[in-house]
C-alpha positions as a Markdown table, in Angstrom:
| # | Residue | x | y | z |
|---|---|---|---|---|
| 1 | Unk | 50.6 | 33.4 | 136.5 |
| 2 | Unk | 49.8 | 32.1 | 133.1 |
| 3 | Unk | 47.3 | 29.6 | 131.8 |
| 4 | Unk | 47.9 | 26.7 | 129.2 |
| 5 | Unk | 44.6 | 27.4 | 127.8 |
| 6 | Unk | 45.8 | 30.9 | 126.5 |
| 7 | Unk | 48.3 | 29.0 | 123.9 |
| 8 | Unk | 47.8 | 27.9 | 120.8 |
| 9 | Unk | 48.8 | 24.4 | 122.2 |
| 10 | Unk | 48.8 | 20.9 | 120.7 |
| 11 | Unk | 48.9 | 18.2 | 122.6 |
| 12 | Unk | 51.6 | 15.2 | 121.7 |
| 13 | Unk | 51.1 | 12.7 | 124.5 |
| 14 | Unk | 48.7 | 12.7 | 127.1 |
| 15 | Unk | 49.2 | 11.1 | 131.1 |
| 16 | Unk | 53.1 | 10.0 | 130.7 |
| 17 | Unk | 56.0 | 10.2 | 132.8 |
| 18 | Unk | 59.2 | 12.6 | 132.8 |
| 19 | Unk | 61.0 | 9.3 | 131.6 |
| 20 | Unk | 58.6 | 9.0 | 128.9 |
| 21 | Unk | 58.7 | 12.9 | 128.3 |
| 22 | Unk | 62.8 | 12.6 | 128.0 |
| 23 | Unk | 62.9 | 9.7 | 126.1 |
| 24 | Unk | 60.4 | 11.2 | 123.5 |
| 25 | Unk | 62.4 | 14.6 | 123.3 |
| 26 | Unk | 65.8 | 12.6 | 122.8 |
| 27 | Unk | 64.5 | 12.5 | 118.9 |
| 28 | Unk | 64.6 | 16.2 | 118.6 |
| 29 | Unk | 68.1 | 17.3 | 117.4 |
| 30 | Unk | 68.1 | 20.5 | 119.5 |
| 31 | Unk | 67.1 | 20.0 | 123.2 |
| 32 | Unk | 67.6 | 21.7 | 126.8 |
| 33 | Unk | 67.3 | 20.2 | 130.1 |
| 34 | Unk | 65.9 | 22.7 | 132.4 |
| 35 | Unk | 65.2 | 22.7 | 136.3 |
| 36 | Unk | 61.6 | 22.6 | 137.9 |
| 37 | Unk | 60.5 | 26.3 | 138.4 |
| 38 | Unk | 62.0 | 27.0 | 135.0 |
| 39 | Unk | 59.1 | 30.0 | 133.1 |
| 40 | Unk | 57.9 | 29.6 | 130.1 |
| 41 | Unk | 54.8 | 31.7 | 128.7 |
| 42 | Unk | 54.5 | 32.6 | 131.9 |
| 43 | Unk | 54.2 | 29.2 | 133.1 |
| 44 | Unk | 56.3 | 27.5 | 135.4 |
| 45 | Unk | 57.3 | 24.1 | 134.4 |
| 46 | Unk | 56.9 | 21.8 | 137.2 |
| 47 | Unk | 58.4 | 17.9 | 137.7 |
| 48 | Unk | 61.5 | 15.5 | 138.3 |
| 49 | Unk | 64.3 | 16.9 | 137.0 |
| 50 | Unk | 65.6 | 17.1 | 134.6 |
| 51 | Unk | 62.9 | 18.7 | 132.2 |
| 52 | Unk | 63.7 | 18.5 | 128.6 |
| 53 | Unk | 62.4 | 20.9 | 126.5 |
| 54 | Unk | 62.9 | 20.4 | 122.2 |
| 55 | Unk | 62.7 | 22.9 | 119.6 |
| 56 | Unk | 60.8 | 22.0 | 116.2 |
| 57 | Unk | 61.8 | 24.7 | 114.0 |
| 58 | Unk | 59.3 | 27.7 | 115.3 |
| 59 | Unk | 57.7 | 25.5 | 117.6 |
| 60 | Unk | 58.9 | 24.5 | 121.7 |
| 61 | Unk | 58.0 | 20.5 | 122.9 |
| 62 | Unk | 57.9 | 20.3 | 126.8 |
| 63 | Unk | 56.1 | 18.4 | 129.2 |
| 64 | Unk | 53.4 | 20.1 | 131.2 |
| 65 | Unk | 51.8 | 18.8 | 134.3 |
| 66 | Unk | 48.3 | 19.6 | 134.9 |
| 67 | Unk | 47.6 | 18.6 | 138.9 |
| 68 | Unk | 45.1 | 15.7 | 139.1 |
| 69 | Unk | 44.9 | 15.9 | 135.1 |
| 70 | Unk | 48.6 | 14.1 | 134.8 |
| 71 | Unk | 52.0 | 14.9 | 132.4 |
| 72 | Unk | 51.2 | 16.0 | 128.7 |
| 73 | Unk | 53.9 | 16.5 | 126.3 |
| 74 | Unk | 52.7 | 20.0 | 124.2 |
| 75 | Unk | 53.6 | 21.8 | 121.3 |
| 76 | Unk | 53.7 | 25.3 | 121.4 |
| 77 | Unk | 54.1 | 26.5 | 117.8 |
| 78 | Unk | 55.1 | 30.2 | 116.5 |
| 79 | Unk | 57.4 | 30.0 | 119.8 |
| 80 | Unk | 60.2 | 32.5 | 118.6 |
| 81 | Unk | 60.7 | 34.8 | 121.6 |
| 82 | Unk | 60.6 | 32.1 | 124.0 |
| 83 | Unk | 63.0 | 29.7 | 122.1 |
| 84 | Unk | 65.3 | 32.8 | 121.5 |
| 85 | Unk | 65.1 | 33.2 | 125.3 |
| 86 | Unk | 65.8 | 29.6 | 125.8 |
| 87 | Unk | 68.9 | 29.7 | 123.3 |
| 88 | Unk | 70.3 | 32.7 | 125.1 |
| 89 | Unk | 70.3 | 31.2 | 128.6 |
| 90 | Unk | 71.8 | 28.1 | 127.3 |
| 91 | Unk | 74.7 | 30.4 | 125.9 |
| 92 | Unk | 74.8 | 32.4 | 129.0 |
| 93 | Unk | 75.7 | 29.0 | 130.9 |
């Protein structure tokens, strides 16, 4: 299992909801929804579906729960392989 704290992360938006995660990513002109359990970095993403993800040019937006610590919305920049791997199982749909 992966850990946050081995990315180059930013954080966005600290203790929010999925609502407030999904509204924010609405901006972002390329955007996935994605089901609970989905891996990314070797995390699994967990929360009410559906989880939006956005990608920022070379860099992937999603909301990350941390348990006891709350919903953060993070920035993950230099993301290529795992946007390319998001892409390609949006095609594959």
């Amino acid at each position: 299992m992966g850990c946050l704290e081995s990315l180059p992360y930013e954080v966005l938006l600290s203790k929010i909801s999925f609502k407030e995660s999904r509204e924010y990513l609405a901006r972002y002109a390329e955007k996935y929804d994605v089901e609970p359990g989905y891996k990314m970095f070797d995390l699994h993403l967990i929360g009410v579906p559906p989880i939006r993800v956005a990608i920022d040019g070379e860099s992937l937006l999603f909301p990350f729960t941390k348990p006891c610590h709350g919903t953060f919305l993070i920035r993950v920049p230099d993301a290529v392989n795992e946007i390319e791997r998001l892409r390609n199982r949006e095609k594959s749909k």
